[in-house]
N, C-alpha and C positions, 0 to 999 in steps of 0.2 A: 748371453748377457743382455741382448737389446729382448729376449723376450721376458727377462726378470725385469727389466727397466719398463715394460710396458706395464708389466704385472704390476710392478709397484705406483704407476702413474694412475692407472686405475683405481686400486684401492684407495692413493690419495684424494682421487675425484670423487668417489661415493660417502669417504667419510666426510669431505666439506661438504657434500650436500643433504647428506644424514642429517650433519651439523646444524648443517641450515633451517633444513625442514623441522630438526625438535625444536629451533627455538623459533622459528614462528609458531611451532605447537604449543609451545611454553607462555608465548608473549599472548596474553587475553586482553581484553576489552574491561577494564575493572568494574565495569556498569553491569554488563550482562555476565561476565564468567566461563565469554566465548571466544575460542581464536580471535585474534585480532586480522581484521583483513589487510591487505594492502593493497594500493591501487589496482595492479595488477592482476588480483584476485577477485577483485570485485569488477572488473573487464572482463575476465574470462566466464565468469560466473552468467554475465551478459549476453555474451557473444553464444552460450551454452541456451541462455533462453531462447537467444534469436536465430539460432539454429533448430532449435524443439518446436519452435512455430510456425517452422514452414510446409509442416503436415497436418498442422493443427493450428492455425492461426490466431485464433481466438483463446485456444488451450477449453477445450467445447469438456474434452474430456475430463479435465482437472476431474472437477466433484460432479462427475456421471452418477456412480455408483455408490455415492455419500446421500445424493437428491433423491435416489431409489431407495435406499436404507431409511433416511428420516421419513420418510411419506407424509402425510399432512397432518396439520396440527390438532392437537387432540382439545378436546371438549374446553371451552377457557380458554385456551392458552394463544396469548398477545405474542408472536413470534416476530423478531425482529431480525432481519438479516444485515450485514452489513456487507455492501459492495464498494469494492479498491481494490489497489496493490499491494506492493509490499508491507507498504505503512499498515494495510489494514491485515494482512497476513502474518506480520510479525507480531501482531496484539495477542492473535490464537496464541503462537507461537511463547511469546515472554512470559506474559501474563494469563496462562487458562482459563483460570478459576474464573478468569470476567465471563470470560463464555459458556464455563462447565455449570458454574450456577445460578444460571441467568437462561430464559431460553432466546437465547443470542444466536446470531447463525453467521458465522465466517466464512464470504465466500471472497477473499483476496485473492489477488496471485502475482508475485512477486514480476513486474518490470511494466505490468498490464496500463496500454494506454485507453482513454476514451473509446473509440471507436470497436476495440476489443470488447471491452467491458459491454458496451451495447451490445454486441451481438449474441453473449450469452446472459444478458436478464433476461430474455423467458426462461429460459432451464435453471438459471443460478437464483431469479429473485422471486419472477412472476408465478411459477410453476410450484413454488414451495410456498404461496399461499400467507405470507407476513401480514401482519394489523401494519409495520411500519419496515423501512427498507434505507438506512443510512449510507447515502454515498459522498465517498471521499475517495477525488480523482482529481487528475489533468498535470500533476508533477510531471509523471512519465514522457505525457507530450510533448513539454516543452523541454524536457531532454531530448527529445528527435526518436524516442525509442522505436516505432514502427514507420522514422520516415517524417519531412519535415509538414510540423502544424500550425495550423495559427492560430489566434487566439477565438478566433471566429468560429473556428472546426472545433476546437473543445468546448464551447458556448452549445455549438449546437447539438454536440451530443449528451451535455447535457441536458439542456432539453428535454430530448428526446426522452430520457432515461426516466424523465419527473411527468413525461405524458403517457410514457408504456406505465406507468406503474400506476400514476393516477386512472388511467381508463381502466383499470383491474382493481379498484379500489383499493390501492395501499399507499398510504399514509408516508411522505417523503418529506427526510430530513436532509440537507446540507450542508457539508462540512467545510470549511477553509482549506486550501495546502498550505500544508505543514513547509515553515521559513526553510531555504536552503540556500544558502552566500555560493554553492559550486557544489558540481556532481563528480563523482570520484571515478564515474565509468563516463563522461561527455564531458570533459574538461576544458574550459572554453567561452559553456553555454551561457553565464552569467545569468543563472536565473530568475537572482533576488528581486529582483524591479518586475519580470515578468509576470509571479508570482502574486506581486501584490496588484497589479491591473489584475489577474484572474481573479481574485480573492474579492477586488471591491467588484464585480460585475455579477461573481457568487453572490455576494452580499446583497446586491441591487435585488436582482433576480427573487433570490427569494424572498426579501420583500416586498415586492412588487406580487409574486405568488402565493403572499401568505403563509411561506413555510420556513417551518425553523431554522435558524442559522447556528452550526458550528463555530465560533471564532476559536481555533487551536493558534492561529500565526501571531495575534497579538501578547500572550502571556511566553511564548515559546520563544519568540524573535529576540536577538542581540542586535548591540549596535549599528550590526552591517546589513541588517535582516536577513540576518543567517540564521542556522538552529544552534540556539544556546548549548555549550559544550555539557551542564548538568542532565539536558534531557537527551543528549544522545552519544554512540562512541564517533561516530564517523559524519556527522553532518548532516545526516539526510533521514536517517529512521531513527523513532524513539526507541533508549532504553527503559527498562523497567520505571526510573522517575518521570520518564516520558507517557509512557502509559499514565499512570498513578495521578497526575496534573489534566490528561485528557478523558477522562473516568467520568468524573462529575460533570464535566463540561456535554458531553454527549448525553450521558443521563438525563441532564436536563432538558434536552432537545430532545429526545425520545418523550418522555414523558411531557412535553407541552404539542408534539403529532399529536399522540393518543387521544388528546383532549377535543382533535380536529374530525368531523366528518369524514371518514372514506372517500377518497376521488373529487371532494370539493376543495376550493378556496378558503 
């Protein structure tokens, strides 16, 4: 008897969690057409990167073998790489064709802060030889993702990022971070204000350097300066209308580099 009662307690437990698991399978993101995450999964999703990078820090090896495969640009062709995170890894991701017909180069990587991203621009940016090199970074940071930053340590890696590229003659673009009201994996952090000191100091910087400025956070931002609920499912990354609004806006800033000297002001 108590081994049929176990039997049957069993089977009750797998079928609520069958249950469970189809309809979070069930339940999607109306914007992209993809499980919808929950906080919890978008933690674990985290805790999965920052466990993967303590062999690989930087994630060096991401696009090893993507960097060997494309080899250098052919006769013409204006190669443009884009360096981030998620935000910049989920564009491949949504929207392709921005990449596939275009000669664009994705090198994001989903939770990637500052100081990461640095240490793989010569293999991700320098080494694959771009006319121009768009980054868009320092969200991750002030989520605490590899460890607490200041505004001053993402300042200077960017920097940094705009003098490796300029001493190699390529042409840098700067992007805003993209508005976030709160992080679904760093809940707490209150970004929104942070955010916008990063963004006006972006903003200074590269005008002060002469270089193109992304503004993504003033058409994207709500009331709270958060990311408006049309451009994304969860707060923090665009969905496909979120691309589609950031498209022309980068275009533009590509195309006004191009017009720039190599390695000058």
């Amino acid at each position: 008897m108590k081994r049929l009662e176990l039997k049957t307690s069993l089977l009750i437990s797998f079928l609520l969690v069958s249950g469970t698991f189809l309809e979070a399978q069930q339940t999607s993101d109306s914007n992209t057409g993809r499980p919808a995450r929950s906080p919890e999964q978008i933690a674990a999703e985290q805790k999965a990167r920052e466990e993967k990078t303590r062999n690989d820090w930087a994630n060096l090896s991401r696009y090893r073998e993507d960097n060997i495969r494309l080899g250098d640009p052919s006769s013409g062709e204006k190669r443009v790489v884009f360096m981030g995170n998620s935000i910049t890894e989920g564009w491949k991701n949504t929207v392709p064709d921005f990449f596939n017909d275009r000669p664009y180069i994705c090198r994001g990587i989903s939770g990637q802060t500052t100081p990461q991203m640095l240490l793989r621009f010569r293999p991700d940016v320098i080494n694959l030889k771009p006319a121009v090199v768009v980054i868009l970074a320092g969200t991750n940071d002030i989520a605490g993702n590899t460890g607490p930053s200041t505004q001053a340590m993402i300042e200077d890696n960017i920097k940094s990022m705009v003098e490796l590229a300029r001493t190699n003659g390529i042409r840098v673009v700067l992007c805003s971070v993209l508005p976030a009201y709160d992080f679904g994996w760093r809940p707490g952090v209150e970004p929104a204000a942070k955010i916008v000191a990063l963004n006006e100091w972006i903003r200074k910087y590269a005008g002060d350097q002469k270089i193109p400025y992304v503004d993504y956070f003033t058409p994207m931002a709500d009331e709270r300066q958060g990311l408006k609920n049309v451009y994304s499912g969860d707060g923090v990354h665009p969905n496909k209308e979120g691309y589609q609004l950031m498209t022309p806006l980068v275009e533009k800033g590509i195309a006004e580099a191009m017009k720039k000297k190599p390695g000058k002001k």
